[in-house]
N, C-alpha and C positions, 0 to 999 in steps of 0.2 A: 324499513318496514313500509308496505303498501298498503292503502285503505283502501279494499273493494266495497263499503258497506256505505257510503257518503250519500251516494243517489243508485235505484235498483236499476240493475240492468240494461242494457240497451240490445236488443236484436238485430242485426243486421241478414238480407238474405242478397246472394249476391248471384243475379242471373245475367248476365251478359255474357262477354263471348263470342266467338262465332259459331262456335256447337258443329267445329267441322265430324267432330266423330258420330254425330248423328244426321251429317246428309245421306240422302235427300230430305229426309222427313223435316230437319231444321231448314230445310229452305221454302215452306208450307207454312213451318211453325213456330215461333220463339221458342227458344230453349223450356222457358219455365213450364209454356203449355202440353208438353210432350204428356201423352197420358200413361199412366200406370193405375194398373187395374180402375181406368177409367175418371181417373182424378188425376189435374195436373201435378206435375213435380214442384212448382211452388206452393201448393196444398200441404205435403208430405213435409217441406223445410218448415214452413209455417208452424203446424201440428209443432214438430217437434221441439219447438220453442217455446211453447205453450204449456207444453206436459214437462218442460223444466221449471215453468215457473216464472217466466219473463211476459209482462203485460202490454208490453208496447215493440213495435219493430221497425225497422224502414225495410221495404223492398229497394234493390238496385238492380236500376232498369238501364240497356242501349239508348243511345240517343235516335237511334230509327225502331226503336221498340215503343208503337202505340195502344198495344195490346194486351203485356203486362198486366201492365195497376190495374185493369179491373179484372182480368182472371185473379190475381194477388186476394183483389175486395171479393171478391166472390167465394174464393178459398180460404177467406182467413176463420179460424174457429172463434167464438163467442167472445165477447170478453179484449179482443185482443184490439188494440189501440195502432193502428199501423197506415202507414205515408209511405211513401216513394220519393224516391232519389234520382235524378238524370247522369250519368258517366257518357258523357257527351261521344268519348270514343274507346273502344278498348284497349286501354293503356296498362291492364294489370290488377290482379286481385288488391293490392294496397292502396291504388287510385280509386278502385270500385269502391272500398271502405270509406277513402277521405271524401267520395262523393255525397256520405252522409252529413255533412258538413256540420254546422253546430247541435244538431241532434249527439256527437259523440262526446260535448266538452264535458269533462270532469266525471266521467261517468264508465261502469264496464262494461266492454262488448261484447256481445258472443254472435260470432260471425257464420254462418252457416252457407258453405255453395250449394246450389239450389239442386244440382243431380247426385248429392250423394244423400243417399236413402239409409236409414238406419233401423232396421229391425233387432226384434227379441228384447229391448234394452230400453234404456231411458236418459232421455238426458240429464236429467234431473242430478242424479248424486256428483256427477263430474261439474254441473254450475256451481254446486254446496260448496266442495272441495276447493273449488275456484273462488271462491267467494270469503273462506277460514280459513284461506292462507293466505302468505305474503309475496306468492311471485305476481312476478310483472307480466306473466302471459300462461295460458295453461295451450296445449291442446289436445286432441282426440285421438286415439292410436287403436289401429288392427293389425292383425300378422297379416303378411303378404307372401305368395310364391316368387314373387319380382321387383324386387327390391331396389335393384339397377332402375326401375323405372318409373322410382317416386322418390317424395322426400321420407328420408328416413330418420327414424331418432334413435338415439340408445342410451337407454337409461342409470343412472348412478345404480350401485347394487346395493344402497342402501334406502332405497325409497324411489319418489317420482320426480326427482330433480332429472333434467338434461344435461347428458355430459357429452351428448354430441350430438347437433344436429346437420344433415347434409342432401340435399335436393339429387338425386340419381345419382349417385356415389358409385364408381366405377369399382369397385370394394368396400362394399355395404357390411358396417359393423353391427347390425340388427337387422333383424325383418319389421322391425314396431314402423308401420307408414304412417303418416297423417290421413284421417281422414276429412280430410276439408271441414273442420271446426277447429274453429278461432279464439280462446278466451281473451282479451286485451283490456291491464291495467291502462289506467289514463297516463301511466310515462311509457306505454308501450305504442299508443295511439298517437303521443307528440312524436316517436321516435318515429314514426312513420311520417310524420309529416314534417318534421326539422331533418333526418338525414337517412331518406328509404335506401333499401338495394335496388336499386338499375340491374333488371337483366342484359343481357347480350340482346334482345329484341326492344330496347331500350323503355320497356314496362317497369314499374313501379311496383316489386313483386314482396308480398307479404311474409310471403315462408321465409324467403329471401333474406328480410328485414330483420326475422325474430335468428334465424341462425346466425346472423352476426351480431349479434344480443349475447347469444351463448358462446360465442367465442371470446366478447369480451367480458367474459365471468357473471353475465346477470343470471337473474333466477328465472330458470323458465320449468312448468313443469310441464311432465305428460302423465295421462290416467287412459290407460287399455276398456273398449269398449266390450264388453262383453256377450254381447248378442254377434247379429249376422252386418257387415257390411256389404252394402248393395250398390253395383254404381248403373245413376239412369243416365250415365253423358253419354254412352255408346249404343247402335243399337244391338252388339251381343248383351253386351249389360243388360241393354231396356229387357231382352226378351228374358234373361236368366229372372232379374229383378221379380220379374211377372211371373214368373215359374215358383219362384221361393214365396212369396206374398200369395198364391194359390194356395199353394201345400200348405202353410202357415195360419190363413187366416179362414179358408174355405171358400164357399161360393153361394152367395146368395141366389134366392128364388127369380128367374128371373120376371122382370118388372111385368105388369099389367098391361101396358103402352107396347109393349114389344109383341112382335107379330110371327108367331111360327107357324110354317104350311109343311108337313113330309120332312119333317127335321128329325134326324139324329144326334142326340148332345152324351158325348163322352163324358170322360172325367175333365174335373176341374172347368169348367166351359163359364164364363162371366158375359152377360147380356147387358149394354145398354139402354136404356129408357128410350123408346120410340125404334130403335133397330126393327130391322125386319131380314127373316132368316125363312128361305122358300128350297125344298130340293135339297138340303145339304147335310151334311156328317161334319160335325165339329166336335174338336179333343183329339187327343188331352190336351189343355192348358193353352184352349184360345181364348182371347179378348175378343168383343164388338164393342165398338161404342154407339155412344148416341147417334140414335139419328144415322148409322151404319146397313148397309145393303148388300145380304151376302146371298146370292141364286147359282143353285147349282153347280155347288161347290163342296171340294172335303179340303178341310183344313185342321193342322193341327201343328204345339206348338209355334200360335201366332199372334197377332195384333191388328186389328182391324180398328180404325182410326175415326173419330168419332165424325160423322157425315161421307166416308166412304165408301163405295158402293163397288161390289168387287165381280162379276158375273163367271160362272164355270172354272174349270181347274181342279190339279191337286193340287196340294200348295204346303210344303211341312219348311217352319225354320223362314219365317216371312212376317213383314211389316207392309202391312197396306197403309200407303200415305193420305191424305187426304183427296189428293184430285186420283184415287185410286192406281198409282204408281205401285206394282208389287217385285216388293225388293228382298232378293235372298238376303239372309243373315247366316255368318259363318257361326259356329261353337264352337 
């Protein structure tokens, strides 16, 4: 039997990486700051830690990431008790974890990568279920179209027990993926730290660690997420992310601070605080952010990045970086 109930929770968010799926923009910006509908992505992992019920977290940060912790302190919601961690270099999501060092002893974690977005849903009832039961690790599972190109789980048919779990299985027995949430008893936390999986890139890999857990008969379970899975590591992701979180949540008035001259605003159109939009037709489903400069210009499905300044063009299916770099996105 496991005791998840000894000491509450512990959060972990883990943004390192090199965030190749989001250059150029990740060579502007740390992974965690990438905006989405104008809040960074470590904002959104944060949030959702919070609406589970967890009162304390660590951010894990690059060791050339100085930028981090205070986006982190700046995004973190009310209430919520949270430090930083250094992972000197990226050696692997289970390093990134053991970087929270004795913040983890004796205690459970719930591990969150910092570009997977979770709408419609909460985390909340899968920590409970985490927490009044006896496995040694839970995690988070959505269907996928590509299965081949995640870690996959498949479930016992008589409940949420793991009967197989397999990182890109060249003959995928499920579509159920992970979605990069982590639940970890404290003997699943030593196991990673007395005898992790070494990938083939000789990282210290977490999924790695818990499917050789399930192979040697431990209890791990999985619990299907019920709303929409969103991923911000890519920029198709970033821009679909941004498309669904329109539709979904709508579109505020834009701010006071923002400056329209001859503007056309479509559907779906999100303005940041201090932007300035002169000359142009935006929508459906553009971002500006702060402090953002867009003249004579038609844009739609895009991202304008907060402080850049984009002049003339059509421009559909684009991320404007910050030193105004505009970069197709495929769909």
């Amino acid at each position: 039997m496991v005791d998840h109930s000894a000491e509450p929770p512990l959060g972990v968010v883990l943004t390192g990486g090199l965030g190749t799926r989001l250059h150029p923009l990740t060579r502007e910006l740390p992974k965690s700051m990438v905006p989405l509908l104008n809040r960074p992505l470590v904002g959104y992992a944060l949030e959702l830690l919070v609406d589970a019920g967890i009162e304390e977290a660590v951010v894990v940060v690059g060791g050339a990431d100085e930028r981090t912790a205070l986006a982190a302190l700046a995004a973190a919601p009310p209430g919520l008790r949270l430090s930083t961690a250094v992972q000197p270099e990226p050696r692997g999501s289970g390093d990134a974890v053991l970087s929270a060092g004795a913040a983890l002893d004796g205690r459970p974690v719930v591990v969150v990568a910092v570009d997977t977005v979770l709408a419609g849903g909460s985390l909340q009832p899968h920590v409970a279920a985490f927490a009044a039961g006896d496995e040694v690790a839970r995690v988070v599972l959505h269907t996928t179209d590509r299965p081949s190109e995640m870690g996959i789980v498949e479930l016992a048919p008589d409940g949420e027990r793991i009967a197989h779990f397999e990182e890109k299985p060249a003959e995928p027995r499920s579509n159920l993926a992970l979605v990069a949430v982590w639940m970890l008893a404290p003997p699943a936390v030593e196991r990673l730290r007395s005898a992790p999986y070494v990938n083939a890139k000789g990282e210290t890999d977490l999924s790695g660690t818990l499917a050789e857990m399930v192979g040697e008969g431990a209890y791990l379970a999985g619990s299907i997420w019920d709303g929409e899975w969103l991923d911000g590591g890519s920029l198709a992701g970033l821009l679909h992310a941004q498309e669904r979180l329109l539709a979904l949540h709508g579109v505020a008035t834009p701010p006071g601070s923002a400056r329209l001259v001859e503007v056309e605003l479509g559907e779906r159109v999100l303005l940041g605080e201090g932007s300035t939009v002169e000359r142009s037709q935006l929508g459906p489903d553009v971002v500006v952010g702060a402090g953002a400069v867009v003249r004579d210009a038609r844009l739609a499905r895009a991202l304008v990045t907060p402080g850049a300044h984009l002049d003339g063009g059509s421009h559909k299916d684009v991320i404007v970086t910050p030193t105004g770099q505009v970069v197709a996105v495929e769909r």
